[in-house]
SEMARZA-659501 format. One record per residue (C-alpha): x negated, y, z negated; residue in one letter; residue number from 1. Coordinates in Angstrom, 3 decimals. Layout:
! SEMARZA-659501
<selo><px>X</px><py>Y</py><pz>Z</pz><residuo>A</residuo><num>NUM</num></selo>
...
***
This chain:
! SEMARZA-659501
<selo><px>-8.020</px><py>3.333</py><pz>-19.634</pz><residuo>X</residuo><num>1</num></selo>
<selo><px>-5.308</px><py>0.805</py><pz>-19.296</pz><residuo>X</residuo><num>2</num></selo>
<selo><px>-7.019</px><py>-2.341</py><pz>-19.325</pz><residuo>X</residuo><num>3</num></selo>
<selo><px>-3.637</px><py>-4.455</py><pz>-17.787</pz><residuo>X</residuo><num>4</num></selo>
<selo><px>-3.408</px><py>-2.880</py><pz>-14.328</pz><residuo>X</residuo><num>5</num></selo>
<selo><px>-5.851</px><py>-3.677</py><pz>-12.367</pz><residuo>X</residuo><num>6</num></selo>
<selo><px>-7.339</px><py>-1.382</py><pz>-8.822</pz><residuo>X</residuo><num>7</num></selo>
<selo><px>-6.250</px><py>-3.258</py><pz>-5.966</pz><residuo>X</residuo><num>8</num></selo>
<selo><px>-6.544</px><py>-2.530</py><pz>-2.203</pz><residuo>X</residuo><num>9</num></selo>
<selo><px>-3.616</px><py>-3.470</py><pz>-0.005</pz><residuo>X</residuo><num>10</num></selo>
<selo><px>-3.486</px><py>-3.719</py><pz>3.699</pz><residuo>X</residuo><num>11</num></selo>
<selo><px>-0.276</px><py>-3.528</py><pz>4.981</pz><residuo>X</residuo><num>12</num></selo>
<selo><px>1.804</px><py>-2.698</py><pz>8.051</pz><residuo>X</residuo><num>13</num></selo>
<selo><px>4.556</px><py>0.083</py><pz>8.645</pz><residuo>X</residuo><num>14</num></selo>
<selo><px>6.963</px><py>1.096</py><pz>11.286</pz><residuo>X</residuo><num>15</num></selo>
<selo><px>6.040</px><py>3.554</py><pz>13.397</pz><residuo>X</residuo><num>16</num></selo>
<selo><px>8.732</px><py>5.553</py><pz>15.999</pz><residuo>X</residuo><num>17</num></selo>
<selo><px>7.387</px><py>6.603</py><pz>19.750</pz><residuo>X</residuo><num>18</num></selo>
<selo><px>9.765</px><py>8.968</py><pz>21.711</pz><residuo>X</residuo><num>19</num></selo>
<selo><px>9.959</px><py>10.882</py><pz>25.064</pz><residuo>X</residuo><num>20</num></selo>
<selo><px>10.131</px><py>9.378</py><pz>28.375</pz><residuo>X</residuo><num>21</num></selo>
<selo><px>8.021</px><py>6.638</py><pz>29.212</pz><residuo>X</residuo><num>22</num></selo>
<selo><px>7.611</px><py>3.833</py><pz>30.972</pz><residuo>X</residuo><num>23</num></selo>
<selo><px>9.516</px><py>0.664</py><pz>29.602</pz><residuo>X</residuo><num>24</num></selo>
<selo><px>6.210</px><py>-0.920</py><pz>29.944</pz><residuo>X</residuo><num>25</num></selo>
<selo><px>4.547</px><py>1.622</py><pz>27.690</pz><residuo>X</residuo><num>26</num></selo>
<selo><px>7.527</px><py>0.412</py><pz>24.763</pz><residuo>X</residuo><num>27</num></selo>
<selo><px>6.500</px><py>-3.035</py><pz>24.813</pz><residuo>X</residuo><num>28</num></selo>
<selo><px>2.493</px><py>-2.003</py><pz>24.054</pz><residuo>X</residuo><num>29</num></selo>
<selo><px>2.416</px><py>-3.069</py><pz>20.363</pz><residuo>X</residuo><num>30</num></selo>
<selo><px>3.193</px><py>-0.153</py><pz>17.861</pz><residuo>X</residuo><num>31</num></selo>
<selo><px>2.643</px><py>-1.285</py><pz>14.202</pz><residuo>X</residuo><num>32</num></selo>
<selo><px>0.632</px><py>1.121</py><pz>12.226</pz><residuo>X</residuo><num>33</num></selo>
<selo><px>-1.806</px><py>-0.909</py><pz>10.210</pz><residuo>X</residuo><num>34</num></selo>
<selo><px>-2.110</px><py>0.888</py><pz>6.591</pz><residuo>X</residuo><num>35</num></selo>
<selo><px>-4.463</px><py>0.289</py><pz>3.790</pz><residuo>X</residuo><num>36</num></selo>
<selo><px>-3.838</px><py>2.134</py><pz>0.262</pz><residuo>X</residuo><num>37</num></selo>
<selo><px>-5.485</px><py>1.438</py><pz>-3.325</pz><residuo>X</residuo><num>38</num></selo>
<selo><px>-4.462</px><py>2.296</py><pz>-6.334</pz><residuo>X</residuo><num>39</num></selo>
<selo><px>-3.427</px><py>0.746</py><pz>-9.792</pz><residuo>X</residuo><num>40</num></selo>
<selo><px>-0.696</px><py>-2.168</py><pz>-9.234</pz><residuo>X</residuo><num>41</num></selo>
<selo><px>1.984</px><py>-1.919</py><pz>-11.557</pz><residuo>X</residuo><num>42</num></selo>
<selo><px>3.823</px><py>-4.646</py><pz>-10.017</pz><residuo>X</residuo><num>43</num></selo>
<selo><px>4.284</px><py>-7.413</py><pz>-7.613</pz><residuo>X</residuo><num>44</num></selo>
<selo><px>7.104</px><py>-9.387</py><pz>-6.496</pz><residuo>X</residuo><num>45</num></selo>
<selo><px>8.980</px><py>-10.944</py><pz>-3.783</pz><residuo>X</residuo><num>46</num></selo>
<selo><px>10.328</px><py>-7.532</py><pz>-2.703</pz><residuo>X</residuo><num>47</num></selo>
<selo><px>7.978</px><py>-5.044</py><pz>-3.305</pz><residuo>X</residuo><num>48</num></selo>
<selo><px>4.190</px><py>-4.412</py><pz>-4.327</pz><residuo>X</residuo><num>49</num></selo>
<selo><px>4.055</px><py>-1.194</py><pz>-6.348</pz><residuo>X</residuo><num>50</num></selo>
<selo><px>0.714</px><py>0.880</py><pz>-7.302</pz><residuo>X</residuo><num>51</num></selo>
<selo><px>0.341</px><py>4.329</py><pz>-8.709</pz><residuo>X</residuo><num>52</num></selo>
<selo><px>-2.609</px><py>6.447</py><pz>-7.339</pz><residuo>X</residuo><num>53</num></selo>
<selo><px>-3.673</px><py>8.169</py><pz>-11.106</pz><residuo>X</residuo><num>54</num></selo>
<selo><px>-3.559</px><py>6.717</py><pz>-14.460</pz><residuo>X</residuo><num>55</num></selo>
<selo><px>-5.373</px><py>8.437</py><pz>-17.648</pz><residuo>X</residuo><num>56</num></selo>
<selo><px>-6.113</px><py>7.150</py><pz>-21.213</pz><residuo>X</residuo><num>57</num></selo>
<selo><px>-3.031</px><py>8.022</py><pz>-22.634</pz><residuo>X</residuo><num>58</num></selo>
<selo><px>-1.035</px><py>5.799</py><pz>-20.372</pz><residuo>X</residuo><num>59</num></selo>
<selo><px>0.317</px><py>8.264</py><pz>-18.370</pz><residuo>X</residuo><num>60</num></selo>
<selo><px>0.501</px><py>7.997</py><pz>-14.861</pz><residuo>X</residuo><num>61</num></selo>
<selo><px>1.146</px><py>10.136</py><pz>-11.514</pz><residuo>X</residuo><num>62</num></selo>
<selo><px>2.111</px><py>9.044</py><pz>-7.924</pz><residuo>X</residuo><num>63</num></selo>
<selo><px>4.126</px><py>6.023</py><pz>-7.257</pz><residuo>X</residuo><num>64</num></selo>
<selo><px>3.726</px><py>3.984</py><pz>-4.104</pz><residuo>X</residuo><num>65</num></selo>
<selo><px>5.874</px><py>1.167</py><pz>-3.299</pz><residuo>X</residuo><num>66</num></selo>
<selo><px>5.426</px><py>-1.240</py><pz>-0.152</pz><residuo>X</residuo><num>67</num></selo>
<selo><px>8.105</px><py>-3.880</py><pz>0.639</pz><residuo>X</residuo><num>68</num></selo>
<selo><px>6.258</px><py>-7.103</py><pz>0.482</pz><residuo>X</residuo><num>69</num></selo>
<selo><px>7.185</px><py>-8.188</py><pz>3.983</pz><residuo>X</residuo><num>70</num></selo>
<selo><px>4.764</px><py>-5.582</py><pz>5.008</pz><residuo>X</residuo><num>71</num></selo>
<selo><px>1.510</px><py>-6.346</py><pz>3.026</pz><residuo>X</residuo><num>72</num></selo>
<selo><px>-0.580</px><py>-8.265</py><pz>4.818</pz><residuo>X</residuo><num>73</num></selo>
<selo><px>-3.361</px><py>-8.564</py><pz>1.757</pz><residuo>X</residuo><num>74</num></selo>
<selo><px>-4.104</px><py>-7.588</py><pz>-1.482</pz><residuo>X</residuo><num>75</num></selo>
<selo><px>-8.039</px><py>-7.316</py><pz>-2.710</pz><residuo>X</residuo><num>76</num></selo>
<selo><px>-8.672</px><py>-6.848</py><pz>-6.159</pz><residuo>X</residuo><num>77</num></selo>
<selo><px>-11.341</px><py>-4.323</py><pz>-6.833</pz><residuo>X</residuo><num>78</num></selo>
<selo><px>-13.985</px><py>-4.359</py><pz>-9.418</pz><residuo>X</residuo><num>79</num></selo>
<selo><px>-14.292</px><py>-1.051</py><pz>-11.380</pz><residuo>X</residuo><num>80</num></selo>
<selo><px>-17.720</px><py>-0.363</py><pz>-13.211</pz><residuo>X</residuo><num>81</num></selo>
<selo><px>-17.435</px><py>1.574</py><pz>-16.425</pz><residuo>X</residuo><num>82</num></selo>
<selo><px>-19.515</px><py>4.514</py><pz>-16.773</pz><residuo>X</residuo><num>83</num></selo>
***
């Protein structure tokens, strides 16, 4: 296993869209969807926190996943146990 990237959980927020006909009052009830993914963070920035979901012992890895930071509300790094 790749012994750089590390299993982190983030929490994070993401827009969510509500249609049909309402009441205005029903539109101003809060609509964030809160989110919370792990995986293997390959990188964080300014603009974006990125993980991928499966990594094996050759370095390769499947499933990409990248948040915009303004979204991630916190990252938790996770402690993994070797068999």
């Amino acid at each position: 296993m790749n012994k750089k990237l590390r299993l982190v959980e983030v929490d994070w927020v993401d827009s969510c869209r509500h249609g049909g006909w309402q009441e205005v009052e029903e539109y101003l009830e809060e609509h964030v969807l809160k989110c919370r993914s792990a995986g293997y963070l390959l990188r964080s920035n300014r603009k974006e926190v990125m993980l991928i979901q499966s990594l094996d012992p050759n370095n390769k890895a499947t499933d990409s996943m990248c948040i915009p930071r303004s979204s991630v509300k916190k990252i938790r790094y996770l402690e993994v146990k070797e068999p």
